[in-house]
C-alpha positions in Angstrom: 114.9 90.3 72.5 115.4 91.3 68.8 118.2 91.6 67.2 120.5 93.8 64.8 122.5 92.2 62.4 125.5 94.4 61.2 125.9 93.4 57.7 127.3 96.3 55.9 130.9 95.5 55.8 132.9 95.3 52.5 135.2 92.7 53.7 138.4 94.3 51.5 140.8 91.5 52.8 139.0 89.0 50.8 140.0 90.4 47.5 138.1 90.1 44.4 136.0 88.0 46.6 134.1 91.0 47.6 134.6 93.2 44.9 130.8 93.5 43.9 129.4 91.7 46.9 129.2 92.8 50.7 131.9 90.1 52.8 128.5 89.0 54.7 127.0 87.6 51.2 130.3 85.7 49.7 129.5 82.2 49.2 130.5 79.9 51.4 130.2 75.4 51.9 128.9 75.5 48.5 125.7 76.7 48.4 125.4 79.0 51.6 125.9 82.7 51.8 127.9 83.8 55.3 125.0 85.7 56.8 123.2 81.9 56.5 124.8 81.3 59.9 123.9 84.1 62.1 120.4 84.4 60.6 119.9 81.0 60.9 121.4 80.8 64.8 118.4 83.8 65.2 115.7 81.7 64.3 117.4 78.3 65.9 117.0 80.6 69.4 114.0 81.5 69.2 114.5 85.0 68.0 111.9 86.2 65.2 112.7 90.2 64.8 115.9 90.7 62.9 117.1 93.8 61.7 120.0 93.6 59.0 121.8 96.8 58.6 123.5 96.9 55.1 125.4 99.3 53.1 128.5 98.0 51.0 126.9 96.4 47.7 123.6 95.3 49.1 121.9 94.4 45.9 123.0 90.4 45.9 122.8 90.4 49.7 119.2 92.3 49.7 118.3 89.8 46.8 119.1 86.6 49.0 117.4 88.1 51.8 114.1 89.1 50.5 111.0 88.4 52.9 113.2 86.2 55.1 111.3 83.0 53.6 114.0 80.7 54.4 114.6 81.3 57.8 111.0 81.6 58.9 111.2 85.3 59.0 108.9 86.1 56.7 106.2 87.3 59.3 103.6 90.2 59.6 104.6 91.0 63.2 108.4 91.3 63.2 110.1 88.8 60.7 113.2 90.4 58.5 114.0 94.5 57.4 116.6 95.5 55.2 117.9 98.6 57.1 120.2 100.6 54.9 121.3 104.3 55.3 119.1 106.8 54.6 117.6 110.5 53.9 117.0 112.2 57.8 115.0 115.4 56.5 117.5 117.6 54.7 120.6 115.4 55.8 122.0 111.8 55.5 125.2 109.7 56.3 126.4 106.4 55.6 127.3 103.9 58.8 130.5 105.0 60.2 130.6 102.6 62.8 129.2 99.9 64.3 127.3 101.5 67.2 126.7 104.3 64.9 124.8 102.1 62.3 122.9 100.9 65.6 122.2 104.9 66.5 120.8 105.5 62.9 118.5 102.7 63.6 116.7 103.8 67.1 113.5 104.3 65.6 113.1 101.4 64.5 113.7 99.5 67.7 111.8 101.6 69.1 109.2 100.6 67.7 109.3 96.7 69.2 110.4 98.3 72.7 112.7 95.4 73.0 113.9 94.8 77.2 117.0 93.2 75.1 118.9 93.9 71.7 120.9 91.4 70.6 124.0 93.2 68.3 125.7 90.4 65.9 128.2 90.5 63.0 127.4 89.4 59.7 130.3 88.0 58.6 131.4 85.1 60.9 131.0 81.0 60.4 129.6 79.1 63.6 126.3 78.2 65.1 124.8 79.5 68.8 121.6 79.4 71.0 121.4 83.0 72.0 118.8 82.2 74.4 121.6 80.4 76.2 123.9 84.0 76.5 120.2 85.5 77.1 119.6 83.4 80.2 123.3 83.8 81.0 122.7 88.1 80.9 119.6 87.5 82.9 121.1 85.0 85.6 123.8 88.0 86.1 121.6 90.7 86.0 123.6 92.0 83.4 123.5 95.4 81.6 125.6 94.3 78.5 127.1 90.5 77.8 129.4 90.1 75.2 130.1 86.6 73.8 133.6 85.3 74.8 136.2 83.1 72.5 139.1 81.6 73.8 141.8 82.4 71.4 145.4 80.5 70.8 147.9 83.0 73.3 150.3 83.9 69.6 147.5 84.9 67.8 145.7 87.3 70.9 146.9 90.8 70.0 145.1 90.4 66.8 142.0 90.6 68.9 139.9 92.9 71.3 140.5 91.4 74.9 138.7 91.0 78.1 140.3 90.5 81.3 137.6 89.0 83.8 136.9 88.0 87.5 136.2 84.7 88.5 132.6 85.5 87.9 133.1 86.3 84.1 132.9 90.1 85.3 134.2 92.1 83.3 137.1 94.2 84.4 139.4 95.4 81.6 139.9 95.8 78.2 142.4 95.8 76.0 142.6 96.4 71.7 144.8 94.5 70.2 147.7 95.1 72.6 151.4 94.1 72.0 151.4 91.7 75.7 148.1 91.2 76.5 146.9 89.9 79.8 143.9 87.9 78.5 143.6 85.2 76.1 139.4 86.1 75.8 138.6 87.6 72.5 135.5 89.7 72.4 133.4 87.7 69.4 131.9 91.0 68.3 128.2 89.2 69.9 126.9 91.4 72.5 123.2 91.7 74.4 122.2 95.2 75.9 119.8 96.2 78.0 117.9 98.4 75.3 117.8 101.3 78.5 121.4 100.9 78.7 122.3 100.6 75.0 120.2 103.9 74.0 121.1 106.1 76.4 125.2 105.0 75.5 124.2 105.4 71.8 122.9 108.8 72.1 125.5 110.4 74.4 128.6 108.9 72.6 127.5 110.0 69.0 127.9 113.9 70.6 131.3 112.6 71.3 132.4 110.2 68.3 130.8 110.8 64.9 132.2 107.3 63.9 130.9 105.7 67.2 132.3 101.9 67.4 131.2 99.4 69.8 134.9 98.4 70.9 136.3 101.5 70.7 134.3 103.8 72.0 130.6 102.7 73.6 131.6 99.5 75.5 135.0 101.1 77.7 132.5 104.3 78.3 129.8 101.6 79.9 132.9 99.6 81.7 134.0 103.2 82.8 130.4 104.0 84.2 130.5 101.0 86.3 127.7 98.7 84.8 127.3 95.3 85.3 129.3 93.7 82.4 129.9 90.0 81.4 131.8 87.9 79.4 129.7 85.1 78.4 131.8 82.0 77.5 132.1 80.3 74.5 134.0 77.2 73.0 132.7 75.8 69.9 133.3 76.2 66.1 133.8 79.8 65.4 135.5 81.5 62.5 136.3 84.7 61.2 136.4 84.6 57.1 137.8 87.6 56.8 141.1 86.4 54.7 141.5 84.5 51.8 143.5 81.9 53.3 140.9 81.9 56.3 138.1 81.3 53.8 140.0 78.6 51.8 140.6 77.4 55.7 137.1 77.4 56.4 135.8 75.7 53.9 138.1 72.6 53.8 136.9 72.4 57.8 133.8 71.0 56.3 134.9 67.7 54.1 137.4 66.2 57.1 136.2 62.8 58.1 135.2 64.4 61.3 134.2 67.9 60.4 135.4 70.5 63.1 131.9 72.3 61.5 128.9 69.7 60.8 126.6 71.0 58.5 124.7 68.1 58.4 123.0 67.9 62.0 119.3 67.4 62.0 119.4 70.0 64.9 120.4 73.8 64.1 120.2 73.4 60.7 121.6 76.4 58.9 118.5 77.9 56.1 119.4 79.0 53.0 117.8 81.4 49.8 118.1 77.4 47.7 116.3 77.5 44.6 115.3 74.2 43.2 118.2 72.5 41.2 119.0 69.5 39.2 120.4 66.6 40.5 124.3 65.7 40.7 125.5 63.7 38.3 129.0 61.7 38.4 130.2 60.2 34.9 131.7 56.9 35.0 135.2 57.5 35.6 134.5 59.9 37.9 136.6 60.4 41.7 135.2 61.9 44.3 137.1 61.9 47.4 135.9 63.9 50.6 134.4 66.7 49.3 131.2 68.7 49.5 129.0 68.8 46.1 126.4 71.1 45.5 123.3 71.0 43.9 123.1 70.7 39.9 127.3 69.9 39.3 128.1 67.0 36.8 131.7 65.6 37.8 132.9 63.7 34.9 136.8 64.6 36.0 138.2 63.6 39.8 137.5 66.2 42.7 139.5 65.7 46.0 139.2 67.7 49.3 137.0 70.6 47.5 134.3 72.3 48.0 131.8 72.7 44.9 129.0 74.7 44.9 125.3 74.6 42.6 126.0 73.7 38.9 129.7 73.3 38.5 131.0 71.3 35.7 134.5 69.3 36.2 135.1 67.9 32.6 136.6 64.5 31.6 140.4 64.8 32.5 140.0 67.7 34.8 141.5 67.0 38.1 140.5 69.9 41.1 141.8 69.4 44.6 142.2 71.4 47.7 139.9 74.2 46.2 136.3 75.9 46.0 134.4 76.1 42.7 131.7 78.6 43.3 128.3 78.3 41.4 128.2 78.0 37.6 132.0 77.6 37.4 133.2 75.7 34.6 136.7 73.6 34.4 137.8 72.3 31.0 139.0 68.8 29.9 142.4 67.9 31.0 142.6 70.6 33.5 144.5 70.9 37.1 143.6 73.4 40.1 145.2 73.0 43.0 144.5 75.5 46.3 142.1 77.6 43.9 139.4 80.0 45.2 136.8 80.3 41.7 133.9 82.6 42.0 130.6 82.7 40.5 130.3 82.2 36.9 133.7 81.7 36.1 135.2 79.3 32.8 138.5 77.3 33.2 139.7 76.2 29.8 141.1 73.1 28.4 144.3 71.8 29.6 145.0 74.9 32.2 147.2 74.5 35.0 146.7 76.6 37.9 148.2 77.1 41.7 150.5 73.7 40.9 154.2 74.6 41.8 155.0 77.8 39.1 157.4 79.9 40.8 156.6 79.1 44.8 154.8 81.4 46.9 155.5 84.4 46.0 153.4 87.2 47.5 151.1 89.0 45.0 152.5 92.3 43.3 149.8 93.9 43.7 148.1 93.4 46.6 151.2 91.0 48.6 148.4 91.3 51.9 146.1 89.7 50.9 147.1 86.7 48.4 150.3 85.7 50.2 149.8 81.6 51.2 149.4 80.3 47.9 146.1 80.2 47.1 145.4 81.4 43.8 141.6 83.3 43.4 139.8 84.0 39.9 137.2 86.8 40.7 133.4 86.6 39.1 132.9 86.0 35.5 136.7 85.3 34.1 137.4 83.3 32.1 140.8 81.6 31.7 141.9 80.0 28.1 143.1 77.2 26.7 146.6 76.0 27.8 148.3 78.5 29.8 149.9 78.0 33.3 148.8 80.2 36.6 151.1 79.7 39.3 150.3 80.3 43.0 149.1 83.6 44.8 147.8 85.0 41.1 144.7 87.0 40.5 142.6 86.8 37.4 139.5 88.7 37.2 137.3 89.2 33.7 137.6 87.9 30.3 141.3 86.8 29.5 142.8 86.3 26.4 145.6 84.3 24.9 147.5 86.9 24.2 147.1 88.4 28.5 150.1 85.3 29.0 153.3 85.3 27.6 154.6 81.8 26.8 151.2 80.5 27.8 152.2 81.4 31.7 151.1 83.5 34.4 153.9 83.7 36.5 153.2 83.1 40.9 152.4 86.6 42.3 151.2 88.2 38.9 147.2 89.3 38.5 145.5 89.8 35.3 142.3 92.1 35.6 140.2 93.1 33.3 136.9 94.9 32.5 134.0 92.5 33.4 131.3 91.3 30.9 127.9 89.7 31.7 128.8 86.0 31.4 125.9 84.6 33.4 126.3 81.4 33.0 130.0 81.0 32.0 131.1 80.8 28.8 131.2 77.0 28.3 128.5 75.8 30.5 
């Protein structure tokens, strides 16, 4: 079995997040990268061919990737390919769907003549033994298995449903429907026969130039009458895919019990970790149940945060309920509360931000996505001295005094700006 790892997306409900970074390689439980966890769970199960299809800002996710040296992939026979859209003789396309990006990529399975392919998302927190779902597809002489998640009965017409026999056969589906029958979300984790998944591939891209797995290729298969199983599964998953899922996910991993334990000595989740510093904690520094990264120098308190490789908290600075990604900087005296910070970014002295200001009003600008409160500061801004942010705000770039009136960005308000190169922030 090998497997294709669709990592292509661009993740637009996560804001700034994933304004120059593909949604699979946003930071995530201070220093890992989303597509850690899938590419990690490949090599946990035994599988050693992965192929990871990108196309939405690759550079930073190609970057992380590399040889596959982290996760063992870095191998003459098999191992790790970037697969990204390309020249076909006189014609190319980008991916316009998920079993399209699969159809672009034939030749390269092909080449491994796989019995199995294994077809994951990119962009999804939780840890699994493929070989399990493998053994499960075999045991059922299967032609397609797709994982299965139990998902709370309000929250099931957000999802693509599967209505099953007793025997996990599947039946039915249903997209997102109004009153669904089912309460079994398909996870978007499936395992093909490679016979069965090339022939659909070829004959639904005459059909649908924007062939999609859910939409299209699996009801054609469940119309043709293969053997098709939900394989059922009931641990940790989550999909990142909103700011206030992300925030969510992250402050899973620093309750006293973790829902997500990153810390078992068994399917450990491999990184791209260069060698840091040590973390150093001043002596009137707290700390209470959160995760530090790497290189960071607390000298302020932290509480119920997530920090990831070389952030500096400053004397005074107080941070809680939030995640500092790397290089961030907070100034003396400051206060975040249910903050998102990305890479690189500089807090100044005595700032307030997400505390009270205004309630929680919905963004202006984009009231979608930054509507529970948490405030988000895209890469490289930088915030000054003594202002006020209040709650669902936006910053992204370089601001300036003179960007808030009376020293106060009111809830709901964004500032953005043209970015500079600020590497390593502007104070750290």
């Amino acid at each position: 079995m090998i497997a294709m790892l669709l990592a292509g997306g661009q993740g637009s409900r996560l804001g700034v997040l994933t304004a120059t970074e593909a949604k699979p390689g946003v930071l995530f439980g201070g220093k890992y990268r989303i597509i850690d966890f899938p590419m990690s769970n490949c090599i946990n199960s035994g599988v050693d061919t992965v192929g990871v299809l990108t196309q939405y800002q690759p550079l930073k996710l190609n970057q992380h990737i590399g040889i596959g040296i982290p996760w063992d992939l870095d191998r003459r026979s098999g191992g790790v390919t970037i697969l990204s859209p390309h020249m076909k003789s006189e014609h190319g396309a980008w991916y316009t769907g998920t079993a399209n990006a699969i159809y672009q990529n034939i030749e390269y399975i092909e080449q491994y003549n796989p019995d199995y392919v294994l077809v994951l998302g990119g962009d999804h927190i939780y840890k699994m033994d493929y070989s399990k779902m493998l053994d499960f597809h075999k045991r059922n002489k299967a032609d397609v298995t797709i994982a299965a998640l139990e998902v709370p009965w309000e929250e099931a017409s957000r999802f693509g449903l599967m209505n099953v026999h007793a025997d996990q056969r599947i039946h039915e589906f249903e997209e997102k429907p109004p009153n669904p029958k089912s309460n079994l979300a398909n996870m978007g984790i499936y395992i093909f026969n490679w016979d069965v998944l090339r022939d659909a591939l070829e004959r639904d891209n005459l059909v649908h130039p924007d062939s999609d797995f859910g939409m299209h290729v699996l009801p054609m298969l469940l119309a043709d009458g293969m053997r098709m199983f939900a394989y059922p599964f009931s641990d940790y998953w989550r999909d990142v895919g909103t700011i206030e899922s992300y925030w969510e996910a992250n402050m899973d991993l620093i309750r006293t019990v973790p829902e997500f334990n990153l810390y078992e000595e068994f399917n450990k989740i491999y990184t791209d970790a260069d060698y840091q510093p040590p973390i150093f904690t001043g002596p009137r520094a707290v700390i209470q149940g959160t995760i530090l990264s790497e290189g960071c120098e607390v000298l302020g308190q932290v509480t119920g945060s997530v920090l990831g490789p070389r952030v500096i908290v400053e004397e005074g600075a107080s941070v809680k309920d939030s995640i500092i990604l790397e290089n961030g900087y907070i100034g003396k005296n400051s206060v975040l509360e249910r903050c998102i910070v990305d890479i690189n970014c500089t807090v100044g002295d005595g700032v307030v931000i997400g505390c009270g200001g205004g309630g929680n009003i919905p963004n202006e600008l984009r009231p979608k996505i930054y509507n529970t409160g948490i405030t988000v500061l895209g890469e490289n801004s930088i915030v000054p001295d003594g202002v006020r942010i209040g709650q669902n705000c936006v910053i992204h770039g370089e601001t300036l005094p003179a960007d808030y009136p009376d020293k106060l960005l009111s809830s709901g308000k964004s500032i953005l700006r043209e970015q500079k190169n600020n590497e390593k922030g502007a104070k750290a």
